[in-house]
C-alpha positions in Angstrom: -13.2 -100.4 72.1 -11.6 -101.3 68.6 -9.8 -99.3 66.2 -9.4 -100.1 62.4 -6.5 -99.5 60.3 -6.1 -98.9 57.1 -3.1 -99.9 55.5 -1.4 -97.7 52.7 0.8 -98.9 50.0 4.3 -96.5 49.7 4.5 -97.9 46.6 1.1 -96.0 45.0 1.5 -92.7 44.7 -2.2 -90.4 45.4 -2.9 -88.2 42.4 -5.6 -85.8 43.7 -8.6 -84.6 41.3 -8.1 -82.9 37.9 -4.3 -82.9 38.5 -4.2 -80.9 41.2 -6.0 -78.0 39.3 -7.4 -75.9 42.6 -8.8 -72.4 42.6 -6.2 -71.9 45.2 -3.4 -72.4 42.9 -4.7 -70.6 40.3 -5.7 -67.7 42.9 -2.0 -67.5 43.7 -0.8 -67.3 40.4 -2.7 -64.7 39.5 -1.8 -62.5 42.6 2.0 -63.3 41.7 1.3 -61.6 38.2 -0.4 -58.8 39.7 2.0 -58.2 41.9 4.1 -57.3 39.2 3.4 -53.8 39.2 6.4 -52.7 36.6 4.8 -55.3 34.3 1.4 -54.9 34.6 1.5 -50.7 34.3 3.8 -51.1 31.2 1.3 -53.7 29.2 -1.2 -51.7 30.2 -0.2 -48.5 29.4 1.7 -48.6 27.0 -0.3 -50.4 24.1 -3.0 -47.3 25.1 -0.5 -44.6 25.0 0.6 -46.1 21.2 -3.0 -46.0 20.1 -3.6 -42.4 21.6 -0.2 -41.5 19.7 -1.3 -43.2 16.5 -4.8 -42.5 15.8 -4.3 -38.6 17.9 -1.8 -37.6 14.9 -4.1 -36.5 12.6 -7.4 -36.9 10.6 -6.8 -39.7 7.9 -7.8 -42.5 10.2 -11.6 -42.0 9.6 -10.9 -44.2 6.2 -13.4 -46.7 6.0 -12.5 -50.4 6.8 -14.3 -53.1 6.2 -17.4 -52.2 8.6 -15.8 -49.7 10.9 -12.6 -46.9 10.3 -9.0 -47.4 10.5 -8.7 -45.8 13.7 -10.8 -49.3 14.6 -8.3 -50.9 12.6 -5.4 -49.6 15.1 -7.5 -50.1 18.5 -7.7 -53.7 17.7 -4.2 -53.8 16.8 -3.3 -52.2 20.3 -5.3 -54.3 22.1 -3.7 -57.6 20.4 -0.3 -55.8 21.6 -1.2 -55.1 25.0 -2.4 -58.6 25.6 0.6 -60.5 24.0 2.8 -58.6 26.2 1.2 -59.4 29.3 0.6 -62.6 28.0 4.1 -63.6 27.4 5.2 -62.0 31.2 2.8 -64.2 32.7 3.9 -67.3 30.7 7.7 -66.0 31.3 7.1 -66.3 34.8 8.3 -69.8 35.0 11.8 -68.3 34.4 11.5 -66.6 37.6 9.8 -69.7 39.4 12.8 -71.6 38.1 15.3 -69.3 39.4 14.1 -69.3 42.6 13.2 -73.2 43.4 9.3 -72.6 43.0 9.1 -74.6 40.1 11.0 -77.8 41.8 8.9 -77.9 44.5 5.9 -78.0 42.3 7.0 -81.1 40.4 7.4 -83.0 43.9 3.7 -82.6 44.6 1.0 -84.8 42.8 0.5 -81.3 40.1 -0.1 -82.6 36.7 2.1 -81.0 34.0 -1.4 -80.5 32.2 -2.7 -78.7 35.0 0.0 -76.4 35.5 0.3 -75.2 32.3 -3.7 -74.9 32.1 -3.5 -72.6 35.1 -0.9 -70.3 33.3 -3.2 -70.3 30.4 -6.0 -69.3 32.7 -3.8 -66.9 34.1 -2.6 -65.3 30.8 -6.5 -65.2 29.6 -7.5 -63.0 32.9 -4.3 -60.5 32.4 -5.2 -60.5 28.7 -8.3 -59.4 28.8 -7.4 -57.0 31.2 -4.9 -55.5 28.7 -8.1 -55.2 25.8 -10.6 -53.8 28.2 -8.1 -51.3 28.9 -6.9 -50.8 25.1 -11.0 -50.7 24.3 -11.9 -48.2 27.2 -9.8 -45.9 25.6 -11.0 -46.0 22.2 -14.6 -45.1 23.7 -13.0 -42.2 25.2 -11.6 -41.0 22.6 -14.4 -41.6 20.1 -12.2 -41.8 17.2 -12.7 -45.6 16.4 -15.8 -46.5 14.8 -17.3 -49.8 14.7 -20.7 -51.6 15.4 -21.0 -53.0 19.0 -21.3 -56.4 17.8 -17.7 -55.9 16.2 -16.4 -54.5 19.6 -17.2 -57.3 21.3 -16.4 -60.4 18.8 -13.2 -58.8 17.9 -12.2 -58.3 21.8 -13.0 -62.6 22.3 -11.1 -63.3 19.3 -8.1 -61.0 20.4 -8.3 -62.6 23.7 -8.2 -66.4 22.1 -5.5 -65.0 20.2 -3.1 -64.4 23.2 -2.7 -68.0 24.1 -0.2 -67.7 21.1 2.0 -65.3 23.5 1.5 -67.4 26.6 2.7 -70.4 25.0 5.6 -67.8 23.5 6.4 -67.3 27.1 6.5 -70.7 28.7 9.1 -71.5 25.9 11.3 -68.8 26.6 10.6 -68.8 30.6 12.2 -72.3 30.1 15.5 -71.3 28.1 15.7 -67.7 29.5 17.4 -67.1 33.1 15.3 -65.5 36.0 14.5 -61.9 34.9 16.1 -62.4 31.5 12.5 -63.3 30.0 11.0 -60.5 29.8 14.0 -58.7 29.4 13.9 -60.5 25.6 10.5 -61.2 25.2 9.3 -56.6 25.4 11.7 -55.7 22.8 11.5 -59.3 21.1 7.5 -58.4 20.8 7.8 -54.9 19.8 9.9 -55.7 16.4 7.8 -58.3 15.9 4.9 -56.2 15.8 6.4 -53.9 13.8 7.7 -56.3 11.2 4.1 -57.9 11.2 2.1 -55.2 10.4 0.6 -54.4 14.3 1.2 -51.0 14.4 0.0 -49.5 11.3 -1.7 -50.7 8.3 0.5 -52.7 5.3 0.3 -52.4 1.9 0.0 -56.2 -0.1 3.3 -56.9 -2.5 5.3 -54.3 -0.5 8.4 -55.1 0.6 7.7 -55.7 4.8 4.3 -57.0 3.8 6.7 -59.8 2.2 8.7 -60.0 5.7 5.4 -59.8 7.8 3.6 -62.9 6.4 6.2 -64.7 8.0 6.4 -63.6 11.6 4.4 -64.9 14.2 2.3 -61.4 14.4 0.8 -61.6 11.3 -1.0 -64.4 11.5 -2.9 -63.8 14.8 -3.1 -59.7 13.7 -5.3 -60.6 10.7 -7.5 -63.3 12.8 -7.8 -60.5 15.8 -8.9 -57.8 12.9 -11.1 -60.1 10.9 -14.7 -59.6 12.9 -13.7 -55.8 11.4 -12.2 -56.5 8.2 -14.2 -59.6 6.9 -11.0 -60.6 5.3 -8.9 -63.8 6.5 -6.7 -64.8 4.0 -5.3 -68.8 3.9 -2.1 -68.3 4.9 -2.6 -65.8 7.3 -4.5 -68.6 9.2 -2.0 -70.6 8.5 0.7 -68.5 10.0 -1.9 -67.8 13.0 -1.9 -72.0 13.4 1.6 -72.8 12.8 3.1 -70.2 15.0 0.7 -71.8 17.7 1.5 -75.4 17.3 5.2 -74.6 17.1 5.1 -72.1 20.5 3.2 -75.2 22.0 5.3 -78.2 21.2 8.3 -76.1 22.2 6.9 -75.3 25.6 6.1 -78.3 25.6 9.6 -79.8 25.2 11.0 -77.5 27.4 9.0 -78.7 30.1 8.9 -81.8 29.8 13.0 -82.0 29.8 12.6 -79.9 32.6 10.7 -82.4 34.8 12.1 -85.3 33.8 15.2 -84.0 36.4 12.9 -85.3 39.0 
């Protein structure tokens, strides 16, 4: 009886399929984030309890807007809020992987770099539209916001595109940020930039914050997410929405890649 033997070169190093992208992974990382229960109940219920707040004050927000109401207006808003912020924790994540060792044993396996940060995307995408349907389900409740079912649901998938934005937002900080740190910066971080970019309540063009607000990375993404109600995108509000992306990219980007050249 024979045996064969293969011989294998040290030198060559296996790089498994797509990466290393496996449903496995990517099942993990989402039950990390889930896990997360402080997190997840605050992005959840707290973009709701605004909009409840808001629009529960008094009468004014049935004012038409574009083909729906401005209490529409504000549920959109909300649910663009509620997704950046649980959007950001699951990018900011990495911080904690970093702190403890997580992250350094992932860069001595065959895992692309492109993989891994297309599983956090795929990550912050699930939690995202977890925050919306939440956000959503209590505008239908309430029955205040008013807007064709076709709006609902294109303004809900463009919301949702828009919170790759925050992910990227928190990769970048994840990788400057200490452990817990992240998030630490990154709530009250988003909160004044959502009220300094016109997220929580409608601005008036040629005012003085609506000056402040083109230039903060909620503006941009705000007026994309409200557009399917609005029919209004102005140029450099899709500009803002663009360059705030590239630039949260290419830093996350950098950060990383600094980050596993140390191995």
């Amino acid at each position: 009886m024979s045996t064969t033997t293969t011989a294998i070169d040290p030198t060559v190093r296996r790089v498994p399929p797509r990466g290393g992208f496996n449903r496995r992974v990517l099942r993990i990382e989402l039950l990390r984030m889930v896990r997360n229960r402080r997190t997840v109940v605050f992005t959840m219920i707290f973009p709701a309890g605004l909009y409840f707040a808001i629009t529960g004050s008094d009468t004014t927000w049935d004012t038409p807007v574009g083909s729906g109401n401005e209490a529409a207006y504000i549920l959109i808003s909300m649910a663009l809020y509620g997704a950046a912020l649980i959007a950001a924790a699951s990018g900011a994540m990495v911080a904690t992987e970093r702190a403890l060792g997580w992250s350094r044993q992932l860069r001595l396996t065959p895992l692309n770099p492109v993989a891994y940060v297309t599983m956090k995307a795929l990550v912050a995408l699930a939690m995202g539209a977890l925050a919306i349907a939440v956000v959503n389900a209590c505008g239908v409740l309430q029955g205040r916001a008013e807007m064709p079912d076709g709006v609902w649901l294109e303004a809900a998938a463009v919301t949702l595109c828009c919170t790759l934005t925050f992910a990227a937002l928190g990769v970048f900080i994840g990788y400057i940020v200490p452990g817990e740190n992240a998030m630490q910066l990154l709530g009250p971080g988003l909160a004044l930039l959502s009220f300094l970019g016109g997220v929580f309540w409608p601005l008036t063009e040629g005012s003085g914050l609506w000056h402040v607000a083109v230039f903060t990375p909620m503006y941009g993404v705000a007026e994309v997410a409200r557009s399917p109600l609005t029919h209004e995108l102005p140029w450099y509000a899709l500009v803002n929405a663009v360059g705030w992306l590239a630039l949260f990219v290419a830093g996350a980007a950098w950060r990383m890649s600094r980050d596993t050249a140390r191995v």
